[in-house]
C-alpha positions as CSV (number, residue, x, y, z in Angstrom):
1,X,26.7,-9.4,-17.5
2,X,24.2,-12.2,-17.8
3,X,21.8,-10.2,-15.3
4,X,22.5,-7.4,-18.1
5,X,21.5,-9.0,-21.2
6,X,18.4,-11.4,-19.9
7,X,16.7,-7.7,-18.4
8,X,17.7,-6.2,-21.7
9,X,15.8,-9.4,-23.9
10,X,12.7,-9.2,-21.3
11,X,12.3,-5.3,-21.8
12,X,12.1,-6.1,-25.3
13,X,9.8,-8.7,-25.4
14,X,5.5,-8.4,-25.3
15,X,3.8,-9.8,-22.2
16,X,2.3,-12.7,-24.4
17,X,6.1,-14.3,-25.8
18,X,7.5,-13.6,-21.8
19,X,4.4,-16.1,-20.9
20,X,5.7,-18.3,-23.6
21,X,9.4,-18.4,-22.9
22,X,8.9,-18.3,-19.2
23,X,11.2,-17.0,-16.1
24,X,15.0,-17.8,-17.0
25,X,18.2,-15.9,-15.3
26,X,20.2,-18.0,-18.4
27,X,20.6,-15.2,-21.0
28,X,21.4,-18.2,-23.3
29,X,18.7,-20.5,-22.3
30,X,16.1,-17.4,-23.1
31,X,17.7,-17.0,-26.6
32,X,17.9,-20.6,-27.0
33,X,13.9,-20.6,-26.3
34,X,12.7,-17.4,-28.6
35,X,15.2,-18.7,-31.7
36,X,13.1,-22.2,-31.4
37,X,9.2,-20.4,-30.6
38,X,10.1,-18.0,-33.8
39,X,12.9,-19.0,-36.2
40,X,10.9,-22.2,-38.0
41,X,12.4,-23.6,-41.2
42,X,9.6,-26.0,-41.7
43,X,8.9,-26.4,-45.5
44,X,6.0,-24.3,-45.4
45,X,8.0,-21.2,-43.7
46,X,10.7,-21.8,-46.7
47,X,7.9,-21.6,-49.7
48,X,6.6,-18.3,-48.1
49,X,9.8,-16.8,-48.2
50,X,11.2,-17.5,-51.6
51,X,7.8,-16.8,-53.4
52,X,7.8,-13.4,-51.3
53,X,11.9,-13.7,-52.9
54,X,10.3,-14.0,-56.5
55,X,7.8,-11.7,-56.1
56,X,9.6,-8.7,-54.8
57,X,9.9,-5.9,-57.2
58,X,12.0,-2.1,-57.2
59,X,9.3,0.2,-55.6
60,X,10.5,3.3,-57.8
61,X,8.3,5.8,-55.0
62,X,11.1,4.3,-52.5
63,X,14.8,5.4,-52.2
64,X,16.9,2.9,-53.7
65,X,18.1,2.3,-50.2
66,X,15.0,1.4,-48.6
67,X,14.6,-0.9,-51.8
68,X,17.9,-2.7,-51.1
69,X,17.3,-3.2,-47.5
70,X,13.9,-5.0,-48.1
71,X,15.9,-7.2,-50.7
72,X,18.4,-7.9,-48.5
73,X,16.1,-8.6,-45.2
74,X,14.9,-11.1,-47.1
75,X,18.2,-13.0,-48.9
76,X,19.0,-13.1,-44.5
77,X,15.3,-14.5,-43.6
78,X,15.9,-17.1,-46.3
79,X,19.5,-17.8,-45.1
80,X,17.9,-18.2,-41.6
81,X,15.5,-20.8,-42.8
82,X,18.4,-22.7,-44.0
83,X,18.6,-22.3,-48.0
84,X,22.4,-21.5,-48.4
85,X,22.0,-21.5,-52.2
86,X,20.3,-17.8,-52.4
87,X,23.8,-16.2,-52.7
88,X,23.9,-18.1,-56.3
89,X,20.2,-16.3,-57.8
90,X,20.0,-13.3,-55.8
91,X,21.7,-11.3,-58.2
92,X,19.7,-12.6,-60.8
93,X,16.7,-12.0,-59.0
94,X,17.7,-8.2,-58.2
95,X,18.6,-7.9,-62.2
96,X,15.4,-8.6,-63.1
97,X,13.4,-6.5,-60.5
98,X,15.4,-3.1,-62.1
99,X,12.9,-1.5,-64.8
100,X,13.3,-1.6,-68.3
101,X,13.6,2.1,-68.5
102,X,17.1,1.3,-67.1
103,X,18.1,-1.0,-69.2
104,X,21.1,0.6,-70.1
105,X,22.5,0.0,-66.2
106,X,21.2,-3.6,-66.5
107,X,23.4,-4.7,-70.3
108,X,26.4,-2.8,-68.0
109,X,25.9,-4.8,-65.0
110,X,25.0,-7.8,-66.8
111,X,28.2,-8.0,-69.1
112,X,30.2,-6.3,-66.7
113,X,31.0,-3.1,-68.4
114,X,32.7,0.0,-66.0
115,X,30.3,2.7,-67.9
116,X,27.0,3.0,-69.1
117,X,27.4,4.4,-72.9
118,X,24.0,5.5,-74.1
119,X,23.8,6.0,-78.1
């Protein structure tokens, strides 16, 4: 099984990371090496992410599926770089990136009605 999964990682990689990792038969050990080349929380790597947070707005050309998974790529990228606290302004965050022309949807989330009652 370890055979398995350190041929499966190396098919995956480009020939310039497999120079970098090197030659392991450790499935672990391989893992151990790409999570330290490419999952850097230095301060630097965190500011990146939560302006690219901040600065994330709806794209209304997208489906509001595509729109939620590029939202919620980065809450986990920002996780990964070790800030647990995004759980507490993501919402927020999301709130604020729905248009005004919905604002209807936003007072119903916002104050937790179940319907949106237009007048």
């Amino acid at each position: 099984m370890n055979e398995n999964a350190c041929a499966s990682i190396y098919l995956n990689l480009s020939d310039p990371v497999i120079r970098k990792v090197g030659i392991t038969e450790c499935a672990k050990t391989l893992w151990d090496k790409l999570n330290n080349l490419y999952t850097e929380t230095s301060l630097p790597s965190k500011i990146f992410l939560i302006e690219k947070f901040f600065k994330f707005r709806l794209d209304t050309s997208e489906d509001i599926k595509e729109n939620l998974d590029v939202f919620t790529k980065l809450i986990s990228d920002i996780k990964l770089a070790g800030d647990k606290n995004i759980d507490d302004y993501a919402p927020i965050a999301l709130l604020n990136d729905i248009p005004d022309s919905f604002s209807d949807v936003k007072s119903a989330i916002k104050y937790g009605r179940d319907e949106v009652v237009r007048i």
